[in-house]
C-alpha positions as CSV (number, residue, x, y, z in Angstrom):
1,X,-126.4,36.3,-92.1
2,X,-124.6,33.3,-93.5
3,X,-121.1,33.4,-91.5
4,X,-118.8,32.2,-94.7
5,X,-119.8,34.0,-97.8
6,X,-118.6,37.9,-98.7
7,X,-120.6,40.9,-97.3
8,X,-122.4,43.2,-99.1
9,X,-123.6,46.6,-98.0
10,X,-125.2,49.6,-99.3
11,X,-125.6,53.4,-98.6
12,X,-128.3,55.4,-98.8
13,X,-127.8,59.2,-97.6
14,X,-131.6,60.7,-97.3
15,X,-131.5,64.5,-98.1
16,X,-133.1,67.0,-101.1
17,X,-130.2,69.1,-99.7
18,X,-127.5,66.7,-100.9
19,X,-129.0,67.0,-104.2
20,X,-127.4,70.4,-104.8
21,X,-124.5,72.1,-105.2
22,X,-124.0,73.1,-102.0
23,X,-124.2,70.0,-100.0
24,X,-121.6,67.1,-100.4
25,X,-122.2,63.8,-98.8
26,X,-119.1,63.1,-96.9
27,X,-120.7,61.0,-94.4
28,X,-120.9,58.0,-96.8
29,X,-116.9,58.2,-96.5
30,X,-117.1,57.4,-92.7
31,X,-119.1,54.7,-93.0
32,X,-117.6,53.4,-95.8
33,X,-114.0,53.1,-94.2
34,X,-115.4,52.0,-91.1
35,X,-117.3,49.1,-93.0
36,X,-114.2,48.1,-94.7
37,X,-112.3,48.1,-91.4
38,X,-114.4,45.0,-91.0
39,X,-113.9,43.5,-94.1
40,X,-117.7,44.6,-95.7
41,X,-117.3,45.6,-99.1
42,X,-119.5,49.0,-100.2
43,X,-121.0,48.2,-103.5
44,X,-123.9,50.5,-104.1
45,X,-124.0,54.5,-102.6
46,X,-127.3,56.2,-103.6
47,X,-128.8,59.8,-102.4
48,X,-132.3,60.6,-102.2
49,X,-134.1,63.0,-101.6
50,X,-137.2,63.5,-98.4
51,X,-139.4,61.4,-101.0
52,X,-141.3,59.0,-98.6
53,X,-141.9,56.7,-101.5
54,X,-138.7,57.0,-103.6
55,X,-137.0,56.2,-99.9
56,X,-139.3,53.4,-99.3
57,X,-138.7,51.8,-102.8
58,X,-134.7,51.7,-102.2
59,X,-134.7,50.5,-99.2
60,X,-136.9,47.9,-100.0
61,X,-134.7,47.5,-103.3
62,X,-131.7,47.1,-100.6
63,X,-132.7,44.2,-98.1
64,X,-133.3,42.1,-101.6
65,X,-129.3,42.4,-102.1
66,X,-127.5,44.4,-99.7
67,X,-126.9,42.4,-96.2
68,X,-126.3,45.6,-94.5
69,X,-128.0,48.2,-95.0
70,X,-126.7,52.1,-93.8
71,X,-129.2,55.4,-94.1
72,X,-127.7,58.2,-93.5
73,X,-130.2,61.7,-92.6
74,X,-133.8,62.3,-92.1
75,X,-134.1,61.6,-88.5
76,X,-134.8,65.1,-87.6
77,X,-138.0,66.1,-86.4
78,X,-139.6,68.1,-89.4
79,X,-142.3,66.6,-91.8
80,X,-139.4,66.1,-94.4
81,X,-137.9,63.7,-92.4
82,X,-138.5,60.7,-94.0
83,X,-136.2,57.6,-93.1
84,X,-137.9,56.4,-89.9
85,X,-141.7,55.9,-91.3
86,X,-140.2,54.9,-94.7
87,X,-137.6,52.0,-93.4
88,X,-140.7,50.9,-91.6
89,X,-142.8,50.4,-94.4
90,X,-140.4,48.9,-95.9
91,X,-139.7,46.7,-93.2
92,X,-143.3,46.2,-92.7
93,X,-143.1,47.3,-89.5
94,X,-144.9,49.5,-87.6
95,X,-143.8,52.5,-85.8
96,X,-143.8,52.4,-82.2
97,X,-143.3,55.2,-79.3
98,X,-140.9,54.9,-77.0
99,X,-141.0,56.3,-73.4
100,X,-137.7,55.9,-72.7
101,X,-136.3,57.6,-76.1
102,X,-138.9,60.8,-74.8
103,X,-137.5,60.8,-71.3
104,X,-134.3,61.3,-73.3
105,X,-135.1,63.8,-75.1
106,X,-137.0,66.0,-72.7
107,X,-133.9,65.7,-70.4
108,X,-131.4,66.7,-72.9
109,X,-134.3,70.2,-74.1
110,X,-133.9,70.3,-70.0
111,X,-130.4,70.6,-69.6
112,X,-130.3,73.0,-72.6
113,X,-132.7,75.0,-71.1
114,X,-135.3,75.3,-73.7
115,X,-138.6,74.5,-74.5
116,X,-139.3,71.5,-76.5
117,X,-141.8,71.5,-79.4
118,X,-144.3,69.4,-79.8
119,X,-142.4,67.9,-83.2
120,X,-139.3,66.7,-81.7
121,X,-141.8,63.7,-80.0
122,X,-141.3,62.2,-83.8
123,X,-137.4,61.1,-83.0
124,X,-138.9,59.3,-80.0
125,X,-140.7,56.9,-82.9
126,X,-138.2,53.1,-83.0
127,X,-139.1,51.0,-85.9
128,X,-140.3,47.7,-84.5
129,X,-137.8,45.5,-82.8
130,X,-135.1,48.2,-83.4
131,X,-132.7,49.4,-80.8
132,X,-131.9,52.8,-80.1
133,X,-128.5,53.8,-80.6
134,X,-127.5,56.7,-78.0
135,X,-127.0,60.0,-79.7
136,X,-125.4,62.4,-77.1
137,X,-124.4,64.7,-80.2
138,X,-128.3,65.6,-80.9
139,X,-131.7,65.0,-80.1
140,X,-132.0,62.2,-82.9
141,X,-131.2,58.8,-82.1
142,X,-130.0,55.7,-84.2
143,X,-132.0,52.5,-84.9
144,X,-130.2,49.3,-85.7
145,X,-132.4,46.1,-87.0
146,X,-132.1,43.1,-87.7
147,X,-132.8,41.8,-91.1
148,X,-133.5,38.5,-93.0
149,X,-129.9,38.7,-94.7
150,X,-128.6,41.1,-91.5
151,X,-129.0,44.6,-90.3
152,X,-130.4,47.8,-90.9
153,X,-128.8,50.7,-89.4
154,X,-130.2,54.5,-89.5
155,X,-128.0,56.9,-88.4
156,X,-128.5,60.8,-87.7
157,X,-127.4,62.8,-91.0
158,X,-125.0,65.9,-89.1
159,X,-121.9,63.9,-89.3
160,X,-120.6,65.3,-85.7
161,X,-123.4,63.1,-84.9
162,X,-122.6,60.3,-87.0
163,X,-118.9,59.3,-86.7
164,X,-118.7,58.8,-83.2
165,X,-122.1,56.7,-83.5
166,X,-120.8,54.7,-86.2
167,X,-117.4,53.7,-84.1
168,X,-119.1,53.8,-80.7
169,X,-122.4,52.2,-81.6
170,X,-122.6,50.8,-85.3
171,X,-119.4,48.9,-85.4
172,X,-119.6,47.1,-82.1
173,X,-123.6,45.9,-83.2
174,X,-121.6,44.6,-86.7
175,X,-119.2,42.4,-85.7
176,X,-121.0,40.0,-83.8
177,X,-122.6,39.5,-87.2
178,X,-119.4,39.0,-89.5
179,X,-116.9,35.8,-89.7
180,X,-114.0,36.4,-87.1
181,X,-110.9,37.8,-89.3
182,X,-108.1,40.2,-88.8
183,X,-108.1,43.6,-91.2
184,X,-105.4,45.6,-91.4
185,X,-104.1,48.6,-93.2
186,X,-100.7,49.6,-94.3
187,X,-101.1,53.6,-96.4
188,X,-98.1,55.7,-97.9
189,X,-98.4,59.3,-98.3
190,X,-96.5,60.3,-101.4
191,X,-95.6,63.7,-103.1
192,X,-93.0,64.1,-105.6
193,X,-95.1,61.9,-108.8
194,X,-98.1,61.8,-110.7
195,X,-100.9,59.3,-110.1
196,X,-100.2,57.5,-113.5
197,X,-96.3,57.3,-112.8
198,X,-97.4,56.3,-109.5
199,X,-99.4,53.0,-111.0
200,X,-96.5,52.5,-113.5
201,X,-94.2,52.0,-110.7
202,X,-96.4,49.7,-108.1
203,X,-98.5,47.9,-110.4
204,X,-96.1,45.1,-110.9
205,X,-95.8,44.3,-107.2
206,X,-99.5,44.9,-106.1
207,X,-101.6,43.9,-109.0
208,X,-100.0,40.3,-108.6
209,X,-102.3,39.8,-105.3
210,X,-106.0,40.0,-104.3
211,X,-105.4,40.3,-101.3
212,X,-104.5,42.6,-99.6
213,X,-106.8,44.9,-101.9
214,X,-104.4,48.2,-102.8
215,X,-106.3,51.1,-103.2
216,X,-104.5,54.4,-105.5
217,X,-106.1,58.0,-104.0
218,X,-105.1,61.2,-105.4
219,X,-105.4,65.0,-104.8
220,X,-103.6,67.7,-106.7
221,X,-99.8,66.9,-105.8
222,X,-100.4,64.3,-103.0
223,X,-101.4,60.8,-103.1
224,X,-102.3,57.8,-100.5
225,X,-101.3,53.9,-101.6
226,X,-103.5,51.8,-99.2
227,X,-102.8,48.1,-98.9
228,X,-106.0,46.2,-96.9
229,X,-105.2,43.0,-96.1
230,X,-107.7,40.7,-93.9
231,X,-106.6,36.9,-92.5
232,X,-107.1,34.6,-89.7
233,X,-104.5,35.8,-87.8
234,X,-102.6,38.8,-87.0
235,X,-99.7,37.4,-87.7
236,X,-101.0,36.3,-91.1
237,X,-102.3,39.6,-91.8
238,X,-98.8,41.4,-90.6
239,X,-96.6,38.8,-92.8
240,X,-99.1,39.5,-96.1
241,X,-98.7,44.0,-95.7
242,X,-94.9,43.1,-95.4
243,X,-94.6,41.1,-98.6
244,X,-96.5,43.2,-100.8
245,X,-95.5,46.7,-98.7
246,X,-91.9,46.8,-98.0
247,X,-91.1,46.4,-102.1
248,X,-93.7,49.0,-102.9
249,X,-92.3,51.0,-99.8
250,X,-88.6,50.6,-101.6
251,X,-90.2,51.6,-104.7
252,X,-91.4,54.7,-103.8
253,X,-88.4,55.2,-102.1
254,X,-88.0,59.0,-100.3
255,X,-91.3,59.8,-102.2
256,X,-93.3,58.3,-98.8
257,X,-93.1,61.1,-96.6
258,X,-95.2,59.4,-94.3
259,X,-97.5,56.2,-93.2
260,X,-99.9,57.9,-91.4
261,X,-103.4,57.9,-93.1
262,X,-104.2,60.9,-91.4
263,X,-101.1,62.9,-91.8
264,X,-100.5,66.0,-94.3
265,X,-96.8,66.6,-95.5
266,X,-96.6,70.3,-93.6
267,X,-97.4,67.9,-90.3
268,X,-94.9,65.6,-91.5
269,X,-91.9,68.8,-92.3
270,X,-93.2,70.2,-88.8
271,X,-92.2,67.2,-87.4
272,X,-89.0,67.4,-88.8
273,X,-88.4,70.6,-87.9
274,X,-89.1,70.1,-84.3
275,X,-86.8,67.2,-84.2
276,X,-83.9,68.6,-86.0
277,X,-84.6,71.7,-83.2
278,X,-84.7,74.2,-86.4
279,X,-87.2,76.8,-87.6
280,X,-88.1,78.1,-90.8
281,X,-89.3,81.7,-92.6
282,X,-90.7,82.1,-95.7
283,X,-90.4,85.1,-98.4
284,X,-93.3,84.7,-100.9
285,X,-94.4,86.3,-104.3
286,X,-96.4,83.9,-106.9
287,X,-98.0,81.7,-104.2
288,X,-99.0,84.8,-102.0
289,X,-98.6,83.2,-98.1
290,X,-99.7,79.6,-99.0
291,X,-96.5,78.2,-97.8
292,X,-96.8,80.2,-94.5
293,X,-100.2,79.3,-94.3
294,X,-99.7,75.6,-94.5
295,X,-96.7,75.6,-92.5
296,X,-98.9,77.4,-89.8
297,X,-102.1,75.0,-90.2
298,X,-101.4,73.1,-87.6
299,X,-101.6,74.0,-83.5
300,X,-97.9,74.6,-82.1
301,X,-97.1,75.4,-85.3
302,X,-94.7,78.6,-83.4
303,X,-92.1,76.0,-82.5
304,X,-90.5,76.0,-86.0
305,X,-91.8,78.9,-87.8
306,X,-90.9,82.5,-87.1
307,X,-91.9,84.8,-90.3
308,X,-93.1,85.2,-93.1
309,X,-92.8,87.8,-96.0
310,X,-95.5,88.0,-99.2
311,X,-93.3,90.7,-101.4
312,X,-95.6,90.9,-104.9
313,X,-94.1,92.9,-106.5
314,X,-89.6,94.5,-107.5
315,X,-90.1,97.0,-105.2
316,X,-91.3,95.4,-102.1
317,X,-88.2,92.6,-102.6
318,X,-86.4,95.6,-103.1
319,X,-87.8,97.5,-100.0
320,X,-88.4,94.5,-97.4
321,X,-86.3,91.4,-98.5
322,X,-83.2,94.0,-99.7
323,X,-82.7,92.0,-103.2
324,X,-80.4,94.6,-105.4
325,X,-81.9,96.3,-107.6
326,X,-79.3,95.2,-109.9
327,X,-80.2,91.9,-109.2
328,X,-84.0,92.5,-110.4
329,X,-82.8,94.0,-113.1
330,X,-80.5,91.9,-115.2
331,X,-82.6,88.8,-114.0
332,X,-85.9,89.6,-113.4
333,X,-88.1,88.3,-110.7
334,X,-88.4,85.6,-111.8
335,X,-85.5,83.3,-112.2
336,X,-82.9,81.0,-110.0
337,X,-81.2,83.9,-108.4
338,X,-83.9,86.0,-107.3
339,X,-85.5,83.1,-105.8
340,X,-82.2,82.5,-103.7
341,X,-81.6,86.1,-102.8
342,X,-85.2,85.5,-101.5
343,X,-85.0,82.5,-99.6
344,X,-81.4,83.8,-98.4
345,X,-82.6,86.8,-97.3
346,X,-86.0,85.6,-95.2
347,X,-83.7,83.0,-93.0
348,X,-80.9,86.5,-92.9
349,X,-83.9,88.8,-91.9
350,X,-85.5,86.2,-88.9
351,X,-82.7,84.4,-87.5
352,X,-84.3,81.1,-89.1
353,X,-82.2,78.0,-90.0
354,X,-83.8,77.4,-93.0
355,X,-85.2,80.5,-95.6
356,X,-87.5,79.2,-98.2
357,X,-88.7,80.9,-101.0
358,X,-90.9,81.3,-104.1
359,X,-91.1,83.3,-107.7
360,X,-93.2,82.7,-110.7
361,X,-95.7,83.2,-113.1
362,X,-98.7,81.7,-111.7
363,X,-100.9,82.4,-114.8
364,X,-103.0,82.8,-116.7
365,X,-101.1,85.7,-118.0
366,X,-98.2,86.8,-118.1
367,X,-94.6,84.8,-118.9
368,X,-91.6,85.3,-121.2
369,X,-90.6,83.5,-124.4
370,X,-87.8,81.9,-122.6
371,X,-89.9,82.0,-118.9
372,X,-93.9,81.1,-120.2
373,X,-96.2,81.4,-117.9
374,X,-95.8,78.3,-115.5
375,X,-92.6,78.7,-114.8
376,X,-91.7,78.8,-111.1
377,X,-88.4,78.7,-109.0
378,X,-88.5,77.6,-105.5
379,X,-85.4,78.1,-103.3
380,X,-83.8,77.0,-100.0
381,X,-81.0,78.2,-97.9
382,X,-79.7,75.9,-95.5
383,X,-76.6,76.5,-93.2
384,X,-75.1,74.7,-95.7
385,X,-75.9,76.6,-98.2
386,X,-78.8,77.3,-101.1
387,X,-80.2,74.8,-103.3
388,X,-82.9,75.7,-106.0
389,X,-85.5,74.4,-108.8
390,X,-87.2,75.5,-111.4
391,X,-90.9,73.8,-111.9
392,X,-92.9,73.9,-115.5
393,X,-97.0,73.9,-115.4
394,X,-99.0,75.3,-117.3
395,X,-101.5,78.1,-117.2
396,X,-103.7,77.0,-114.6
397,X,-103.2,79.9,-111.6
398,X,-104.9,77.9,-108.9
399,X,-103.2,74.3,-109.9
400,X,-100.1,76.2,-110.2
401,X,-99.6,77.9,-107.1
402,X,-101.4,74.3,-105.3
403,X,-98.4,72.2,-106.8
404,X,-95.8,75.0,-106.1
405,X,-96.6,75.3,-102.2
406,X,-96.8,71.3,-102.0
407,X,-92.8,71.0,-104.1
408,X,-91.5,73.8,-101.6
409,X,-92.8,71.8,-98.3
410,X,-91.3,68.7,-99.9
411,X,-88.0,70.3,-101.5
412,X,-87.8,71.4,-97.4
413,X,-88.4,67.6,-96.1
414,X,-85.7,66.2,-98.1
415,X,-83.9,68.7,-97.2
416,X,-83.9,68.3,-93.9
417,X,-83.9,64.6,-93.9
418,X,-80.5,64.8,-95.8
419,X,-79.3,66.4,-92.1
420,X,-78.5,64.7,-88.9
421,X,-80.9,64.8,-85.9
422,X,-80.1,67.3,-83.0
C-alpha cells in the first residue's frame, strides 16, 4: 500500500437478513467512523445477501479499487455462511484448518458447558496467510489479510461482537499500513434550528476549507456539526479545529448545548441540574410522559427529578394539578395560562425547583380556528418566576409531540444556564 496517496475503502455487510425490513445494518457505521478516525475515506457500502457467488464477485470487484476492504457477517457456522470460502476464492486462496482456532473454540463450548456441534468446526477455517483476530464476544473469529493494494479484514456480523474487534483488533492491524498523520474531531450538538438554517449560517466559514472535512447530521430537532481535521502534527491539527470551530462555535452561539459526540440534550439538562443542585417535575398532557421519560433515560437520573404528572384530559388538571375550573374554562386547555398553572403547579405539588409543563394539539385532529392543530405551549416556573412559548407544527402527531419534548428540555437548559452555579 503506497504510503502517500488517499485511502480507499469499501464495505460489504453479508446477510439475506439485512435485505428486509427488519434488519438495519448499523455495523457499517462503526466501521465507518473508526476508518475515518484514521483518515480512510468510505467510498462504496454494499449488502449482499448468503449468495456464495454474488459475494465472491464483489469482493473480487473490491481488491481491483478498494485498498481496504471490510466484510461484515457470515462467519457463523451454518451453510449460509458465506464470507470465509467466498473471500478465499476470491483471494484465490485456499481454506485451511486451524488447530489452534479449534482448541478455542472447544474451550469456550467448555466453559459454557455445552456440547459443541459438529458445524461450529467451520469458524475454525483461516483463509490462507490470514490472522485470526480474537473474538471473546462469540465463537466466530476475525481474519485480517494482506492484499496487493492492502488488507482484507472479515469481521463477525453481531455487532457486540464487532465493535470492540474493530477498536481492539482491526484498527491497531490498520495503522501500521497508513502514512503517519494526526485526525482529530471537534462536533457540536445543536437544538433550537432547522438543518437548512443550520447550513445557511456555517456555510460561509466551513465551505471555505477542505480540510478539516465538516460534516452536517440531523435527526428530528437535534443536529451534530462535525469538523475532521488530519495534519502532521497535533498541534497543526489543534490550530486548524480552532480557526474554522471557534467562529462556527460563536455562530451557533447558545444553540450548542454540547461538544460531546456522544451526548443527548436530557444528559446535557441533567447535568445542569446536578450542578445547579436543583430538581425538576413535569405535568404533561399532549406529549403523554415523553419529557419524564427522557429526563429519566439516563442512570442516576433520581438526583434531579422527583415527579411526574400525565393529566390528558380538564378533569384530571382539574382533579390532580388543581388548575381552576374557571381557568379551563375561559381559556381552554390549551393556551399560555393553562400551560403555566401546569408547570406552576407540578414544581408546587413536589417541592421541585423548576415545574415544567406541556399542552397542545398533537394532531391529526383536533385544533381551533385561532389554535389549529399544531399548536403547543410549553411552560416553566422557575423561583424566579414562569416563562412560556407557544410552538406552531403541523399535523404530524408523532413529529409533533418529538419536537415539543426536545423545545421543553431545551427551553429548561437555557433556563438554567441563565442561573448562577450553586
Amino acid at each position: 500500500m503506497s504510503q502517500n496517496s488517499p485511502k480507499l475503502a469499501e464495505i460489504i455487510a453479508v446477510g439475506s437478513e439485512l435485505l428486509t425490513p427488519q434488519r438495519v445494518d448499523t455495523n457499517s457505521l462503526t466501521i465507518t467512523q473508526s476508518l475515518n478516525l484514521l483518515g480512510v475515506e468510505v467510498f462504496t457500502k454494499q449488502v449482499i445477501g448468503d449468495d456464495r457467488k454474488r459475494l465472491t464477485d464483489a469482493i473480487r470487484h473490491a481488491l481491483e479499487r478498494a485498498d481496504i476492504i471490510i466484510l461484515s457477517g457470515g462467519l457463523g457456522p451454518t451453510e449460509d455462511d458465506v464470507t470465509r470460502d467466498a473471500a478465499a476464492a476470491a483471494l484465490g486462496r485456499n481454506l485451511e484448518h486451524s488447530a489452534e482456532q479449534e482448541a478455542i473454540l472447544i474451550n469456550r463450548f467448555r466453559q459454557f458447558n455445552r456440547p459443541m456441534a459438529q458445524n461450529n468446526l467451520r469458524q475454525t477455517f483461516l483463509i490462507e496467510g490470514a490472522e485470526a483476530l480474537p473474538n471473546p464476544n462469540g465463537s466466530a473469529p476475525g481474519q485480517f489479510v494482506l492484499t496487493a493494494r492492502g488488507a482484507l479484514a472479515l469481521l463477525p456480523g453481531p455487532p457486540r461482537e464487532l465493535k470492540p474487534m474493530v477498536e481492539r483488533e482491526l484498527v491497531p492491524r490498520l495503522k501500521p499500513l497508513l502514512p503517519p498523520q494526526v485526525i482529530k474531531v471537534r462536533t457540536f450538538r445543536i437544538t433550537g434550528i432547522g438543518e437548512s438554517d443550520l447550513d445557511t449560517l456555517i456555510a460561509p466559514v466551513y465551505t471555505k476549507y477542505t480540510n478539516p472535512v465538516t460534516t452536517v447530521l440531523s435527526s428530528l430537532g437535534d443536529l451534530w456539526v462535525h469538523l475532521r481535521a488530519q495534519c502532521d502534527t497535533e498541534a497543526e491539527v489543534d490550530a486548524l479545529l480552532k480557526e474554522v470551530g471557534d467562529p462556527i462555535a460563536s455562530l451557533l452561539g447558545d444553540r450548542v448545548y454540547s461538544t460531546d459526540p456522544d451526548d443527548t440534550l436530557e444528559l446535557a439538562v441533567g447535568r445542569l441540574l446536578r450542578d445547579h443542585q436543583a430538581t425538576v417535575a413535569t405535568a404533561e398532557s399532549c406529549t403523554g410522559g415523553l419529557i419524564a421519560a427522557r429526563l429519566t433515560d439516563a442512570p442516576g437520573s433520581s438526583d434531579f427529578f422527583i415527579a411526574g404528572y400525565v393529566t390528558y384530559t380538564d378533569a384530571q388538571k382539574h382533579s390532580i394539578l388543581g388548575i381552576s375550573q374557571a381557568l379551563l374554562d375561559e381559556h381552554t386547555a390549551v393556551s399560555e395560562p393553562v400551560a403555566a398553572a401546569m408547570a406552576e403547579a407540578a414544581r408546587r405539588l413536589s417541592s421541585a425547583t423548576y415545574g415544567v409543563a406541556s399542552t397542545g394539539y398533537a394532531g391529526p385532529s383536533g385544533g381551533t380556528e385561532t389554535e389549529p392543530v399544531g399548536t403547543i405551549y410549553l411552560a416553566i416556573a422557575a423561583p424566579e418566576g414562569t416563562r412560556c412559548t407557544r410552538l406552531r407544527y403541523g399535523a404530524d402527531r408523532y413529529r409533533n409531540r418529538t419536537l415539543a419534548t426536545q423545545a421543553t428540555l431545551d427551553l429548561l437548559r437555557k433556563t438554567l444556564q441563565t442561573e448562577p452555579e450553586a
